[in-house]
PDB file with SEQRES, HELIX, SHEET and CRYST1 records, atoms N, CA, C and O in Angstrom:
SEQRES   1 A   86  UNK UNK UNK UNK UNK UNK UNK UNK UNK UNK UNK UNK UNK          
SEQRES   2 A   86  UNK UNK UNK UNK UNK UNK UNK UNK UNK UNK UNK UNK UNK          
SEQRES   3 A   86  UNK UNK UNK UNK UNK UNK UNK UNK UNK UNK UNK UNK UNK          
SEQRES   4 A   86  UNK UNK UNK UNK UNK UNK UNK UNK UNK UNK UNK UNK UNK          
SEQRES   5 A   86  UNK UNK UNK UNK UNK UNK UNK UNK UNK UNK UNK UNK UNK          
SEQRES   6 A   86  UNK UNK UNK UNK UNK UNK UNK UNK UNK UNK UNK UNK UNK          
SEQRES   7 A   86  UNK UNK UNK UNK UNK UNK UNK UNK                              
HELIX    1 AA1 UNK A    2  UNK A   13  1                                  12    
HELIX    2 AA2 UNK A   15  UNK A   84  1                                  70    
CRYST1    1.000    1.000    1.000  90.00  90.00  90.00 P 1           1          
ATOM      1  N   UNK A   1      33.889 118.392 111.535  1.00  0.00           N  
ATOM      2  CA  UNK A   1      34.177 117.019 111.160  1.00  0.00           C  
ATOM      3  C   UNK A   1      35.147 116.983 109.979  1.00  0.00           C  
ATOM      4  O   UNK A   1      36.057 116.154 109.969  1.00  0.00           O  
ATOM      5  N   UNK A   2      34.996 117.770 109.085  1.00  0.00           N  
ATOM      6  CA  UNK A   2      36.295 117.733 107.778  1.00  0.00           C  
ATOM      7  C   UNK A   2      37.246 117.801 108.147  1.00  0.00           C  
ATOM      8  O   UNK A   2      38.002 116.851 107.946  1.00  0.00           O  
ATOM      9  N   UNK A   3      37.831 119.247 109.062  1.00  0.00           N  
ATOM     10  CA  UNK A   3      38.658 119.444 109.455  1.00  0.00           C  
ATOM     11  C   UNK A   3      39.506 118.140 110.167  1.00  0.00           C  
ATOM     12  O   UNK A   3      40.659 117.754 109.971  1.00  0.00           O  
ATOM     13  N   UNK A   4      38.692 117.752 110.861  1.00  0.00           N  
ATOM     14  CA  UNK A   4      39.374 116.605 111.704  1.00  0.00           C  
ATOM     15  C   UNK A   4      39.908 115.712 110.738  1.00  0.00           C  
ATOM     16  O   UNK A   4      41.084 115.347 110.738  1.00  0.00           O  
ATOM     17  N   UNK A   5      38.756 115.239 109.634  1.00  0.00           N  
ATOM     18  CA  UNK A   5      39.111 114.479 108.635  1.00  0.00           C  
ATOM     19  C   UNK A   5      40.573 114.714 108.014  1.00  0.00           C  
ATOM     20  O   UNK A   5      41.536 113.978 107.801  1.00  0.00           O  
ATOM     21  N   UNK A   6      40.277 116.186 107.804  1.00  0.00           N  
ATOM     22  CA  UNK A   6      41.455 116.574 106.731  1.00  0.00           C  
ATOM     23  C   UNK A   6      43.040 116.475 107.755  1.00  0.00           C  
ATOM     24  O   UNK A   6      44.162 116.458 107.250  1.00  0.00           O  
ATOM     25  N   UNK A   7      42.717 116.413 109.422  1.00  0.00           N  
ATOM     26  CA  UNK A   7      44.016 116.775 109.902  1.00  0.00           C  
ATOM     27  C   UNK A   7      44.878 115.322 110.601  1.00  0.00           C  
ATOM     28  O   UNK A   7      46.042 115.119 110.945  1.00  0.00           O  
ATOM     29  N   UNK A   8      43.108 114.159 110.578  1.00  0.00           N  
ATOM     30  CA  UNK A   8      44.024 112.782 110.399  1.00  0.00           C  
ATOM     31  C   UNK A   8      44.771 112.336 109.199  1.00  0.00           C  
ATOM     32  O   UNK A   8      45.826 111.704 109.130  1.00  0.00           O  
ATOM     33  N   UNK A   9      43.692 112.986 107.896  1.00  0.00           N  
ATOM     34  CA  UNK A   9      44.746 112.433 106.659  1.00  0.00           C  
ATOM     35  C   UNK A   9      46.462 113.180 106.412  1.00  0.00           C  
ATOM     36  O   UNK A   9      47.389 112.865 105.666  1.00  0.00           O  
ATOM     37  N   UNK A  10      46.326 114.034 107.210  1.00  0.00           N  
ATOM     38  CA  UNK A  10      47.641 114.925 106.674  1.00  0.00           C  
ATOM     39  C   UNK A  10      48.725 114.296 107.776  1.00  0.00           C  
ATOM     40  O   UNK A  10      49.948 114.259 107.634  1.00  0.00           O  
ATOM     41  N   UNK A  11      47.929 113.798 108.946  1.00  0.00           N  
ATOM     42  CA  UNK A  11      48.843 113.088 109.868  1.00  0.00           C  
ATOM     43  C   UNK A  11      49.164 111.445 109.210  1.00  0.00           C  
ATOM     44  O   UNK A  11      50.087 110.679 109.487  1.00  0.00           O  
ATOM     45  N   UNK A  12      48.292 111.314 108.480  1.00  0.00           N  
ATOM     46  CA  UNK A  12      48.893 109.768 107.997  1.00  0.00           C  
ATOM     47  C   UNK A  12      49.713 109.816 107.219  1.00  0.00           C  
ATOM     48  O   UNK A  12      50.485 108.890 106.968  1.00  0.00           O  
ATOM     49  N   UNK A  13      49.701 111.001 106.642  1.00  0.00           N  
ATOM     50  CA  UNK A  13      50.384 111.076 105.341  1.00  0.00           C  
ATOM     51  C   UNK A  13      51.643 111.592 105.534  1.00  0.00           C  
ATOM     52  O   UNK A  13      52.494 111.180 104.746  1.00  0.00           O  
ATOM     53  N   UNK A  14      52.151 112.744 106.753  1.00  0.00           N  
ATOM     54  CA  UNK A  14      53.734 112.981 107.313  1.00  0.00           C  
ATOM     55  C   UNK A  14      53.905 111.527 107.864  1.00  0.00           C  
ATOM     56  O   UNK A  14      54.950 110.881 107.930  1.00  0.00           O  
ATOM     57  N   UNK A  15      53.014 111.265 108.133  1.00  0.00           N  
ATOM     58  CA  UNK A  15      53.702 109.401 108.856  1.00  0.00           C  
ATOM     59  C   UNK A  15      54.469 108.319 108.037  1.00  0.00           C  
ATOM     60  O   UNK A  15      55.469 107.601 108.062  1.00  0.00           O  
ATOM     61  N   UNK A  16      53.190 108.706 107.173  1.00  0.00           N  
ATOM     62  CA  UNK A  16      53.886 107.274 105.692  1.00  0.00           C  
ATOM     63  C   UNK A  16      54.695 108.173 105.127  1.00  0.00           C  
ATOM     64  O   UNK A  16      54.361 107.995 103.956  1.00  0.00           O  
ATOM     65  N   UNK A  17      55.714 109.214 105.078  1.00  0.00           N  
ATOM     66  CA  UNK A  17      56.267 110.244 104.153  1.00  0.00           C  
ATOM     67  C   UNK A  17      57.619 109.624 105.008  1.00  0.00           C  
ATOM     68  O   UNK A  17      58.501 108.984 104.435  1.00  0.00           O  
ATOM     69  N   UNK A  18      57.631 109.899 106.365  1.00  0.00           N  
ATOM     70  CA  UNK A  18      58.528 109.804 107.627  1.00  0.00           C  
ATOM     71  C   UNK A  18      58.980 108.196 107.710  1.00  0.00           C  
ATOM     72  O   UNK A  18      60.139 107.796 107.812  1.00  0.00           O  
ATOM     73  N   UNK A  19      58.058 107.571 107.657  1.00  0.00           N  
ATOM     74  CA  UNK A  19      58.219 105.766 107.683  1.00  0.00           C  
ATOM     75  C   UNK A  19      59.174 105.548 106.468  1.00  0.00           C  
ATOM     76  O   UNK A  19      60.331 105.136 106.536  1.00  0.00           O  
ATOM     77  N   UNK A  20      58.463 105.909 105.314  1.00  0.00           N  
ATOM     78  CA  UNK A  20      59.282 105.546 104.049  1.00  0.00           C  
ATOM     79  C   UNK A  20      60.493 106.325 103.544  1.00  0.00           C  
ATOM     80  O   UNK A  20      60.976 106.215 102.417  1.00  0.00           O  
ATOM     81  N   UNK A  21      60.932 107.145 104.545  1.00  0.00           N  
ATOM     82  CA  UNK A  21      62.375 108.207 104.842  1.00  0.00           C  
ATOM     83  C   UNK A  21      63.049 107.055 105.430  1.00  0.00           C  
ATOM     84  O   UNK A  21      63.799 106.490 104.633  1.00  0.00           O  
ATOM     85  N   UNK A  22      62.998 106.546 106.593  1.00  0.00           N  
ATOM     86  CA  UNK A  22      63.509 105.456 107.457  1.00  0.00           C  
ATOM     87  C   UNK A  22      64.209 104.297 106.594  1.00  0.00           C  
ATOM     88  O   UNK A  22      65.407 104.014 106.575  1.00  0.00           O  
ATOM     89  N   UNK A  23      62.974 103.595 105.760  1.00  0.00           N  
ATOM     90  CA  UNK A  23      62.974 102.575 104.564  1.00  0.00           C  
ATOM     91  C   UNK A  23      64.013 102.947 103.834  1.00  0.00           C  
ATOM     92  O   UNK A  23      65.009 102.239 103.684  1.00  0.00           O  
ATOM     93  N   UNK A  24      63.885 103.903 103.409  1.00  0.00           N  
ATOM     94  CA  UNK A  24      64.871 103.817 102.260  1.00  0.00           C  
ATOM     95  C   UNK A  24      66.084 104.159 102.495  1.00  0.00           C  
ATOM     96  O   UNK A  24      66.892 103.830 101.627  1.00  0.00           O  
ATOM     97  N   UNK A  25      66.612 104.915 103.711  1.00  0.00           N  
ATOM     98  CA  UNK A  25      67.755 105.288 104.382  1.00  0.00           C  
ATOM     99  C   UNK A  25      68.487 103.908 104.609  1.00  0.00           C  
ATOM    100  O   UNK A  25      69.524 103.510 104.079  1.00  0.00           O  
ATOM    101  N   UNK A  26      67.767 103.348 105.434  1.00  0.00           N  
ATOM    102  CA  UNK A  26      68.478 101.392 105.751  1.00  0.00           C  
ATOM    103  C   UNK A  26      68.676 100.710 104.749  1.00  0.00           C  
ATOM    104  O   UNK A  26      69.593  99.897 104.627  1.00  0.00           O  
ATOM    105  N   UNK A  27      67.442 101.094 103.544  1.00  0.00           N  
ATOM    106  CA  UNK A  27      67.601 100.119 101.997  1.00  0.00           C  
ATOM    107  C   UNK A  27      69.167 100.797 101.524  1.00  0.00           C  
ATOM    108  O   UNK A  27      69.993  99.981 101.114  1.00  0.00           O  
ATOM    109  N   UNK A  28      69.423 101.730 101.559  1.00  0.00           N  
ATOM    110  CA  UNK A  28      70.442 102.371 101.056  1.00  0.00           C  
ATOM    111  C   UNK A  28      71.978 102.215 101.793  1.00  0.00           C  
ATOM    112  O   UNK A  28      73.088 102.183 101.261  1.00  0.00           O  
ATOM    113  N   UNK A  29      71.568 102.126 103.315  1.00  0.00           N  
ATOM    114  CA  UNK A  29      72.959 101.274 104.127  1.00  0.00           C  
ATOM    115  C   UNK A  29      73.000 100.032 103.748  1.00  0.00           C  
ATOM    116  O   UNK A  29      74.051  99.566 103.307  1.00  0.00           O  
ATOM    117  N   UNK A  30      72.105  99.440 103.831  1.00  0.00           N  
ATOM    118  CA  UNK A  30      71.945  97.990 103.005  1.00  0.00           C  
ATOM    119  C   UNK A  30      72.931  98.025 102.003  1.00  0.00           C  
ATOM    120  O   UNK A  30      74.076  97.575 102.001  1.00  0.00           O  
ATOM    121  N   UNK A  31      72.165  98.758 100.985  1.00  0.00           N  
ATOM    122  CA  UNK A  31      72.954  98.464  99.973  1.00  0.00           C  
ATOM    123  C   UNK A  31      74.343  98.886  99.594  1.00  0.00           C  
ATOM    124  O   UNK A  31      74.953  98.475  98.607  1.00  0.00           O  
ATOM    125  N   UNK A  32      74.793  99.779 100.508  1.00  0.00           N  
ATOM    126  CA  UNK A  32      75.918 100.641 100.628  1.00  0.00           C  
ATOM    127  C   UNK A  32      76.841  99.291 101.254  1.00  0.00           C  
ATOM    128  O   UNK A  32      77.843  98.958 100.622  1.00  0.00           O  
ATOM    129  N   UNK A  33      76.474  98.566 102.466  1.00  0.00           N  
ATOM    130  CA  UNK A  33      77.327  97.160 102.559  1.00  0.00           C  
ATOM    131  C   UNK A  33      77.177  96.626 102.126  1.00  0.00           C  
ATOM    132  O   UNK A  33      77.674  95.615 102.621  1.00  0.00           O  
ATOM    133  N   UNK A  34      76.534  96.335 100.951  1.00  0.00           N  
ATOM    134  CA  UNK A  34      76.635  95.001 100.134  1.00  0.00           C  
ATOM    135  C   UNK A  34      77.797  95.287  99.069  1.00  0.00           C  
ATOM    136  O   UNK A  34      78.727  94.510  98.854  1.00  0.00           O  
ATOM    137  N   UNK A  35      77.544  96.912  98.236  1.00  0.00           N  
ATOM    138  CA  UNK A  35      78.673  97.203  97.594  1.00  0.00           C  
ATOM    139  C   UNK A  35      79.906  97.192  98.279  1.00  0.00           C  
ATOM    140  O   UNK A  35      80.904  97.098  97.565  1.00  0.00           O  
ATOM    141  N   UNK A  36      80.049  97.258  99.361  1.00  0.00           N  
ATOM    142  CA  UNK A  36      81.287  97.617  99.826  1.00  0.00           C  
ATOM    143  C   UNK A  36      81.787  96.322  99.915  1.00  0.00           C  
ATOM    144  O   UNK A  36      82.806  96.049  99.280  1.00  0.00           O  
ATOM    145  N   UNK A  37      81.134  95.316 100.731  1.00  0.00           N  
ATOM    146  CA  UNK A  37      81.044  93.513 100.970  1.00  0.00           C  
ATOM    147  C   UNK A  37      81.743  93.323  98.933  1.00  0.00           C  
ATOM    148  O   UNK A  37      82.936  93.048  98.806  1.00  0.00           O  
ATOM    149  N   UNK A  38      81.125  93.451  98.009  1.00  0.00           N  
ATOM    150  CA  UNK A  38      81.069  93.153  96.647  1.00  0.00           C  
ATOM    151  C   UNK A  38      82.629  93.094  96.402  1.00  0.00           C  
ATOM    152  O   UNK A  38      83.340  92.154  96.049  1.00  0.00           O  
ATOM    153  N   UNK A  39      82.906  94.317  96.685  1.00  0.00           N  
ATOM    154  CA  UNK A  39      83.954  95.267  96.236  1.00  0.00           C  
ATOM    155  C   UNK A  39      85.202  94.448  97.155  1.00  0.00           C  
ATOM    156  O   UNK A  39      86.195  94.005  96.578  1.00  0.00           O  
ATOM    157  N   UNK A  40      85.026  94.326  98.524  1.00  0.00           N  
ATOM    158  CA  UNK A  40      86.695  93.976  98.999  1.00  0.00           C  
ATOM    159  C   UNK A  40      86.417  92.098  98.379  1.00  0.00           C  
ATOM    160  O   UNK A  40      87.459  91.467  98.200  1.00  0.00           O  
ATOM    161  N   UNK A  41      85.352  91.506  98.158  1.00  0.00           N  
ATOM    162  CA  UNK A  41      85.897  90.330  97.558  1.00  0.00           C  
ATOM    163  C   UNK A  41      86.489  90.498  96.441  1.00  0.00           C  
ATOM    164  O   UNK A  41      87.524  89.857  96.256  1.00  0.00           O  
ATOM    165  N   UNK A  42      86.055  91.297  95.515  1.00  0.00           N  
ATOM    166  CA  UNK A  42      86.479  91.448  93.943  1.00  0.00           C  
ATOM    167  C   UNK A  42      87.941  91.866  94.201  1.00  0.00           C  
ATOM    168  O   UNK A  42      88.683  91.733  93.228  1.00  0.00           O  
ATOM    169  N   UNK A  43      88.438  92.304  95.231  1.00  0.00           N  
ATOM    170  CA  UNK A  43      90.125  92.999  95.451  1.00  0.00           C  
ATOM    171  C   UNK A  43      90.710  91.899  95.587  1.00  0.00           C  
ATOM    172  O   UNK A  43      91.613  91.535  94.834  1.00  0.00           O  
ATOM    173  N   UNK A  44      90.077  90.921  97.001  1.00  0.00           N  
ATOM    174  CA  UNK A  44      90.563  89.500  97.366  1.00  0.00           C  
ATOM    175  C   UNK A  44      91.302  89.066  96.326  1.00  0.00           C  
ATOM    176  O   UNK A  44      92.516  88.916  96.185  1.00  0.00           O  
ATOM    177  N   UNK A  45      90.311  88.876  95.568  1.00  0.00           N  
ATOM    178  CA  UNK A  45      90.261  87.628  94.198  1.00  0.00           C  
ATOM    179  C   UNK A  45      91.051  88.507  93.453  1.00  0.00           C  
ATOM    180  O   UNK A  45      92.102  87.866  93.448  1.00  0.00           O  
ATOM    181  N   UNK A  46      91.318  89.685  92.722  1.00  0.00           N  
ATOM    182  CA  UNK A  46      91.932  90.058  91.636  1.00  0.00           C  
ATOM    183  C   UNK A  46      93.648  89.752  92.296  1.00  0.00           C  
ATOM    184  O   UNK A  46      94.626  89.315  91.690  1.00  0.00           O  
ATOM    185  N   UNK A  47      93.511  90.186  93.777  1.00  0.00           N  
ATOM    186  CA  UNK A  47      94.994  90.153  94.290  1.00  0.00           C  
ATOM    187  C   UNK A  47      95.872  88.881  94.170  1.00  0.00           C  
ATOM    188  O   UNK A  47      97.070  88.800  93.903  1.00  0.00           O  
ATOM    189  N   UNK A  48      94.630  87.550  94.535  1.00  0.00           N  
ATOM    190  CA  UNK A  48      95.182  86.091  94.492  1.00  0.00           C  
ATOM    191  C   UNK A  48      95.508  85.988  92.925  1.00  0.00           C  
ATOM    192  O   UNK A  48      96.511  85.425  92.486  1.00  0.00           O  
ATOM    193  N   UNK A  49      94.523  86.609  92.142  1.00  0.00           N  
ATOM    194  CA  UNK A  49      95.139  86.433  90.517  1.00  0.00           C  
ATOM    195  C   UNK A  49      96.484  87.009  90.475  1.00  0.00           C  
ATOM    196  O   UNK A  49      97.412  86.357  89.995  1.00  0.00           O  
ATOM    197  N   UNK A  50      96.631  88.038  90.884  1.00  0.00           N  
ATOM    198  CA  UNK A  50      97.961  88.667  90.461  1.00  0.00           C  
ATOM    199  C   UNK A  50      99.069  88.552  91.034  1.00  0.00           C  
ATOM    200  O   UNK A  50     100.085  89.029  90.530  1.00  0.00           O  
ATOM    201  N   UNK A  51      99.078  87.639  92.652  1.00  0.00           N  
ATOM    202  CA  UNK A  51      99.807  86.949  93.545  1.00  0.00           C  
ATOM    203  C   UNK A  51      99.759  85.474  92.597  1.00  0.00           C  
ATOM    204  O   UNK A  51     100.903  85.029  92.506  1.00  0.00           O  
ATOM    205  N   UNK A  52      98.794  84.657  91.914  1.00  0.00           N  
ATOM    206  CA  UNK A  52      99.072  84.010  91.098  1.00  0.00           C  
ATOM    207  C   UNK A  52     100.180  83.734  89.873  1.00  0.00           C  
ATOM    208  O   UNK A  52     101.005  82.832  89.725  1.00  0.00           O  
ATOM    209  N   UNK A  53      99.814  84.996  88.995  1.00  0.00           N  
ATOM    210  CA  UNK A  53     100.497  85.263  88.153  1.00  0.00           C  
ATOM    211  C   UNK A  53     102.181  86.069  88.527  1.00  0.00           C  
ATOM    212  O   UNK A  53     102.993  86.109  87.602  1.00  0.00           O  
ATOM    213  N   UNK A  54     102.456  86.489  89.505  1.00  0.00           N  
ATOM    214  CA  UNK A  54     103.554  87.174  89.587  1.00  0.00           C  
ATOM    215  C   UNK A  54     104.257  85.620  89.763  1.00  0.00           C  
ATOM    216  O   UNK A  54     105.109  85.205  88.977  1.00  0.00           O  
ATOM    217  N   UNK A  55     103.797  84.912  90.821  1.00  0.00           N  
ATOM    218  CA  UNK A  55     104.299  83.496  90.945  1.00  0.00           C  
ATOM    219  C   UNK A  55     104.677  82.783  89.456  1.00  0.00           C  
ATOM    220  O   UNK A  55     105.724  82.932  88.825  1.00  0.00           O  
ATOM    221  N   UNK A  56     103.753  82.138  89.168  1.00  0.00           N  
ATOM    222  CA  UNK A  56     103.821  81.770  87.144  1.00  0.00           C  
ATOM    223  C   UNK A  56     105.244  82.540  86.717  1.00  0.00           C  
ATOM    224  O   UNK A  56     106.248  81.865  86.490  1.00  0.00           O  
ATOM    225  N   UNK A  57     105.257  83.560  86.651  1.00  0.00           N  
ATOM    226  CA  UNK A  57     105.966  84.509  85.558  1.00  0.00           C  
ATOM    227  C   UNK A  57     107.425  84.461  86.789  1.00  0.00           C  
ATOM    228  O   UNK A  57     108.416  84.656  86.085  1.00  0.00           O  
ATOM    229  N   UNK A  58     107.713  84.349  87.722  1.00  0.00           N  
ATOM    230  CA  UNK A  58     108.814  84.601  88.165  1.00  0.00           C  
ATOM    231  C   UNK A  58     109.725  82.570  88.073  1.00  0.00           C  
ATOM    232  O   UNK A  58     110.925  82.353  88.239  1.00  0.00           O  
ATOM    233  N   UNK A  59     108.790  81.647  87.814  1.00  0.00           N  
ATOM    234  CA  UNK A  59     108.755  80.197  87.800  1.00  0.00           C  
ATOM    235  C   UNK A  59     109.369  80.549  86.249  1.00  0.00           C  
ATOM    236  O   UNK A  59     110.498  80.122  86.004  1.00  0.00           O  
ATOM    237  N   UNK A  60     108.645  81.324  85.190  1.00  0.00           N  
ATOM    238  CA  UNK A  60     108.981  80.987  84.213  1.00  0.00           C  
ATOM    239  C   UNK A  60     110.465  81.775  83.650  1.00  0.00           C  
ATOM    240  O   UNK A  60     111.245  81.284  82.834  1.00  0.00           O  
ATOM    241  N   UNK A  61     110.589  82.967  84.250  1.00  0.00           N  
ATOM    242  CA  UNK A  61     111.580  84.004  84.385  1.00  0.00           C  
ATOM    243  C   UNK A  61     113.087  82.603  85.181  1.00  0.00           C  
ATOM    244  O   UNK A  61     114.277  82.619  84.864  1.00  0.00           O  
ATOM    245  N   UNK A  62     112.664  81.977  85.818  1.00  0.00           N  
ATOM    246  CA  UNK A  62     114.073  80.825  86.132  1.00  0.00           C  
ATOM    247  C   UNK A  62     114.079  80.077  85.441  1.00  0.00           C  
ATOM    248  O   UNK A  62     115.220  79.752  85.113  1.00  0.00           O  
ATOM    249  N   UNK A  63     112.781  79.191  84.655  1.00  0.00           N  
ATOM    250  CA  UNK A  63     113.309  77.749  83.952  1.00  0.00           C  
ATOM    251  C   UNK A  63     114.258  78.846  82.476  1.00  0.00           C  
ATOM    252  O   UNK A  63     115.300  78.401  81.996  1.00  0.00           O  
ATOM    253  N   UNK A  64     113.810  79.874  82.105  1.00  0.00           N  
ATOM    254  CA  UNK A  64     114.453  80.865  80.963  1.00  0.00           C  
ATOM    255  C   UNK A  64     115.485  81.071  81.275  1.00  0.00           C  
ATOM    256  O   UNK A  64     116.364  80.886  80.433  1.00  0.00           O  
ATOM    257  N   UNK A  65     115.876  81.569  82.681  1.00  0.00           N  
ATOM    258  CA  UNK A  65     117.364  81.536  83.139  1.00  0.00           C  
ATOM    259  C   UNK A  65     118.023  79.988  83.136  1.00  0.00           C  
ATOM    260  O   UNK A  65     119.135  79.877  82.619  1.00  0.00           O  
ATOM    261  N   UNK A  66     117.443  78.908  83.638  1.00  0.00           N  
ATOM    262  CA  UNK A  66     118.203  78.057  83.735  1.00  0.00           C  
ATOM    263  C   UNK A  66     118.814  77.287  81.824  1.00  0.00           C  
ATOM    264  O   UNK A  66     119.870  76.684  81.632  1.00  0.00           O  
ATOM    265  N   UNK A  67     117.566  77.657  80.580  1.00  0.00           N  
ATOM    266  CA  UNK A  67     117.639  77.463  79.307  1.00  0.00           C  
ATOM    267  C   UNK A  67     118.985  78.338  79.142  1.00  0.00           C  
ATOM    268  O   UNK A  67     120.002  77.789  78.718  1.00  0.00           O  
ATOM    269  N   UNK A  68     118.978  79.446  79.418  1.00  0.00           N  
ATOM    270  CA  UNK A  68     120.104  80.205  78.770  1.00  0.00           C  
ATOM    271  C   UNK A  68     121.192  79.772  79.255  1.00  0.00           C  
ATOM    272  O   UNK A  68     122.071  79.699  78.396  1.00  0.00           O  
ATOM    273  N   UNK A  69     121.602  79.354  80.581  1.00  0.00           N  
ATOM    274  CA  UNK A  69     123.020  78.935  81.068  1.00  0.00           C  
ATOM    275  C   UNK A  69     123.095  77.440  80.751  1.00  0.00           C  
ATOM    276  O   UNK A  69     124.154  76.829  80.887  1.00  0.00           O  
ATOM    277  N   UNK A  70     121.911  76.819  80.306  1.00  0.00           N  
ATOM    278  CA  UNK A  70     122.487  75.273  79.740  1.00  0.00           C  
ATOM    279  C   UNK A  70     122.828  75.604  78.549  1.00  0.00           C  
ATOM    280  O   UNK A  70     123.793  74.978  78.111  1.00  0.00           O  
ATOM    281  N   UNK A  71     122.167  76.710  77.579  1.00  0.00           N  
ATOM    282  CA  UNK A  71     122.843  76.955  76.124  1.00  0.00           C  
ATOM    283  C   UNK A  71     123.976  77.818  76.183  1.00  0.00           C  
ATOM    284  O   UNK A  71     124.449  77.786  75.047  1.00  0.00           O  
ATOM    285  N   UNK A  72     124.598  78.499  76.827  1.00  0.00           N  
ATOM    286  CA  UNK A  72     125.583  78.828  77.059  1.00  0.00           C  
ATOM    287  C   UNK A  72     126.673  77.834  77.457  1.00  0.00           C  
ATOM    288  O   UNK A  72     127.747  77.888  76.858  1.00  0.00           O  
ATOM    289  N   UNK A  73     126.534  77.180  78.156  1.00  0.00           N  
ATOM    290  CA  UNK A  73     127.280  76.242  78.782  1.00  0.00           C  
ATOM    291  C   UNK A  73     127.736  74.923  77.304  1.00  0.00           C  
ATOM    292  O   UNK A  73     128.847  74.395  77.248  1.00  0.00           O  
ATOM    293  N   UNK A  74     126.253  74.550  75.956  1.00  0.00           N  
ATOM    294  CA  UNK A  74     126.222  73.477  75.396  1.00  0.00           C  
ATOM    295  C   UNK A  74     127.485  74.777  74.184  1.00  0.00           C  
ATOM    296  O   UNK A  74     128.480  74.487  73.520  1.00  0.00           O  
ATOM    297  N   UNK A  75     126.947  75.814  74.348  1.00  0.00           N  
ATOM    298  CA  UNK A  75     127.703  76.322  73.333  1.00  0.00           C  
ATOM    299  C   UNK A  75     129.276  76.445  73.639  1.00  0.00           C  
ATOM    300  O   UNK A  75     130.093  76.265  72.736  1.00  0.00           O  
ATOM    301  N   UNK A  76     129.644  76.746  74.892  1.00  0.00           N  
ATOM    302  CA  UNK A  76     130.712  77.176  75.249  1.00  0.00           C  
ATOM    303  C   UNK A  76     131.714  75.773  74.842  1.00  0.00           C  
ATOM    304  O   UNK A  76     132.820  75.730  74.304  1.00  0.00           O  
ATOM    305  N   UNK A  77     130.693  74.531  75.414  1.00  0.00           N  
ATOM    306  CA  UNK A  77     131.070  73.263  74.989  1.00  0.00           C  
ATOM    307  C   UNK A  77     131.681  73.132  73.185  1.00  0.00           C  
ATOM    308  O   UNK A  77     132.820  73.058  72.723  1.00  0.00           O  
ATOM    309  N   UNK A  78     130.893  73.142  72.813  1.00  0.00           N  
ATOM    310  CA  UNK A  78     131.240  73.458  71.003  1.00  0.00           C  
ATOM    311  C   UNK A  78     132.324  73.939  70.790  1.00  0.00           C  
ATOM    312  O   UNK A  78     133.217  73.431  70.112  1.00  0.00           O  
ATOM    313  N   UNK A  79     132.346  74.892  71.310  1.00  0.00           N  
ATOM    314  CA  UNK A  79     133.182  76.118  70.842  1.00  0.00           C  
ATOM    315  C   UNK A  79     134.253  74.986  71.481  1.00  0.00           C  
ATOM    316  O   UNK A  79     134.121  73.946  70.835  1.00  0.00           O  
ATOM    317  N   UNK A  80     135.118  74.865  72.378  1.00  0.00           N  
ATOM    318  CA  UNK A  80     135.886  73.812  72.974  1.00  0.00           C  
ATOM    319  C   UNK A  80     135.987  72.745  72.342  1.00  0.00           C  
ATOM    320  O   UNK A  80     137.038  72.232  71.957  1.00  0.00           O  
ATOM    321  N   UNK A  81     135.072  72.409  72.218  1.00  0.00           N  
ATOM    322  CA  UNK A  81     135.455  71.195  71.233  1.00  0.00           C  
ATOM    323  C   UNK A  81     136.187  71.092  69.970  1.00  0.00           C  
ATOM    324  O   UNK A  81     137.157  70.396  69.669  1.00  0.00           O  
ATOM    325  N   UNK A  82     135.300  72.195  69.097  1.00  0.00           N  
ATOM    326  CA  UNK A  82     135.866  72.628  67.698  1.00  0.00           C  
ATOM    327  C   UNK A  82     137.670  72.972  67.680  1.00  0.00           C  
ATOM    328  O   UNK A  82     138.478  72.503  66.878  1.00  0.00           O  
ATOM    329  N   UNK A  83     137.962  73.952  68.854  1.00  0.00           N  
ATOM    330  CA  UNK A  83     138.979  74.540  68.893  1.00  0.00           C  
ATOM    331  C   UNK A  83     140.366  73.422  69.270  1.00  0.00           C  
ATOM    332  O   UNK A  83     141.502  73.533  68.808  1.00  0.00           O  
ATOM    333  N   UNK A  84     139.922  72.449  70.148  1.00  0.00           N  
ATOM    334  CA  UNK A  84     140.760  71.290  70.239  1.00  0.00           C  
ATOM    335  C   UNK A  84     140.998  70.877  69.382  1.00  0.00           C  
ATOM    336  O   UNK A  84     142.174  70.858  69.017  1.00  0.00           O  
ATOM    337  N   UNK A  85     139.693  70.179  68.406  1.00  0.00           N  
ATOM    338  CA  UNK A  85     140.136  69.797  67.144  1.00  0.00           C  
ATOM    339  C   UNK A  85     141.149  70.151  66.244  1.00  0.00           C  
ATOM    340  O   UNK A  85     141.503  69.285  65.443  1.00  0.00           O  
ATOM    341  N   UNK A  86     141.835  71.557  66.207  1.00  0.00           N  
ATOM    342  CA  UNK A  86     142.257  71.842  65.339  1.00  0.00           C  
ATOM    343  C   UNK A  86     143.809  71.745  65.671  1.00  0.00           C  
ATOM    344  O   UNK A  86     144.642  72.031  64.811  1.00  0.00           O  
TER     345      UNK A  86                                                      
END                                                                             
């Protein structure tokens, strides 16, 4: 009778050893797509920031171009003007 005892408990116990191998293998794909899921949104989003900002900075890179050829242009004016004067 022990024996038997002792050879259902050792069978419950590779069982629940084997079950909770399973568990934690899937908890771990689980969580292996969630990081991965995490991760290509965080790329999404950093990319739209920096597709954002290249936009911004190339907007501001022309109104700077268009400042310099109106001050070029107000100066070139001056300069013309002055020189008639004389």
């Amino acid at each position: 009778m022990k024996k038997i005892f002792l050879s259902l408990a050792a069978l419950a116990l590779v069982a629940s050893v084997y079950s909770c191998r399973e568990t934690t293998k899937e908890n771990a794909e689980d969580t292996a797509e969630s990081v991965q899921m995490d991760t290509e949104n965080a790329l999404d989003h950093a990319g739209n920031k920096l597709d954002d900002a290249a936009d911004a900075t190339e907007d501001a890179l022309e109104d700077a171009g268009d400042a310099v050829e109106q001050a070029a242009d107000d100066t070139k004016d001056a300069v013309n003007d002055a020189t008639d004067g004389q």
